[in-house]
C-alpha distance (Angstrom), angle and dihedral (degrees) to the residues before:
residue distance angle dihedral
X1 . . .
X2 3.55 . .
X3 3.54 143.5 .
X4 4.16 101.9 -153.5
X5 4.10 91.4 128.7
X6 4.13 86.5 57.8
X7 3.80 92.3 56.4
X8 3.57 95.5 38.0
X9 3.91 83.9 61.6
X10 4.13 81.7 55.5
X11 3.41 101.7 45.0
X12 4.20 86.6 114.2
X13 3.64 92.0 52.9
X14 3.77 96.8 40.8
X15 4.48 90.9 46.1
X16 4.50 76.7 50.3
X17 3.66 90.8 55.2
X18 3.86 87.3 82.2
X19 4.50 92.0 53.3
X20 3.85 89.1 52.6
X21 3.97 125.3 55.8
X22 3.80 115.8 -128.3
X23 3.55 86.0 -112.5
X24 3.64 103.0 83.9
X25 4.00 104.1 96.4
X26 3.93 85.7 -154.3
X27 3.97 90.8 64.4
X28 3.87 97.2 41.5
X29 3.64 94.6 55.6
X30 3.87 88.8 47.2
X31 3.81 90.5 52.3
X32 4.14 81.5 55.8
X33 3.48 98.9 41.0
X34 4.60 98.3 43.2
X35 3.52 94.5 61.6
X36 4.13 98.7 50.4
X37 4.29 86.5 44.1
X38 3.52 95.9 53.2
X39 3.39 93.9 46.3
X40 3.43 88.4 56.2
X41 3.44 99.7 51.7
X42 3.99 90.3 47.9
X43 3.84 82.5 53.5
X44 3.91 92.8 55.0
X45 3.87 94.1 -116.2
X46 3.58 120.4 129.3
X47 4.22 100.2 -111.9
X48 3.67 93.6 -145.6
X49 3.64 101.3 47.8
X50 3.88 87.4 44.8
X51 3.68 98.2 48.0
X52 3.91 93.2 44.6
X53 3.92 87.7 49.7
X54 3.78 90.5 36.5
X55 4.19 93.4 54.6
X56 4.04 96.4 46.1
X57 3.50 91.1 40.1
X58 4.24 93.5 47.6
X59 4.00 96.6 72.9
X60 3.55 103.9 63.8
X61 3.81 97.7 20.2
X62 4.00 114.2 117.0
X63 3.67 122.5 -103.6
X64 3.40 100.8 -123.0
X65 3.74 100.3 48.0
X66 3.65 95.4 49.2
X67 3.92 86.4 113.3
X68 4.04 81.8 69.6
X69 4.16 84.1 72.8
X70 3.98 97.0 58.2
X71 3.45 113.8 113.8
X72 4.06 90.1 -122.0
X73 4.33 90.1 61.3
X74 3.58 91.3 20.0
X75 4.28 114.0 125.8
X76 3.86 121.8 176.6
């Protein structure tokens, strides 16, 4: 599996990486947080609903059915 379409939709961010310094914690946790949203959206999931549900679900969730919360098998 890959995931080329969801950085293809990021291209603009990834070409601004090189204008902004790594530094900014703004920026890194938007270079964390583009990839799993567009991936969403290419998956036909709404990416706020998902990563709402996603992040209060995450702390008490099992280990071994964390595949359960990606947006692809993911059900509200």
């Amino acid at each position: 599996m890959d995931n080329n379409a969801a950085e293809l939709s990021m291209l603009a961010v990834v070409l601004g990486r090189r204008i902004i310094p790594s530094s900014v914690p703004r920026w890194a946790a938007r270079r964390r947080l583009l990839p799993m949203i567009e991936t969403a959206k290419l998956n036909g999931v709404d990416p706020q609903a998902w990563l709402a549900d996603t992040l209060a679900r995450l702390p008490d969730h099992k280990i071994n059915r964390i595949d359960k919360l990606l947006p692809w098998s993911w059900r509200q």
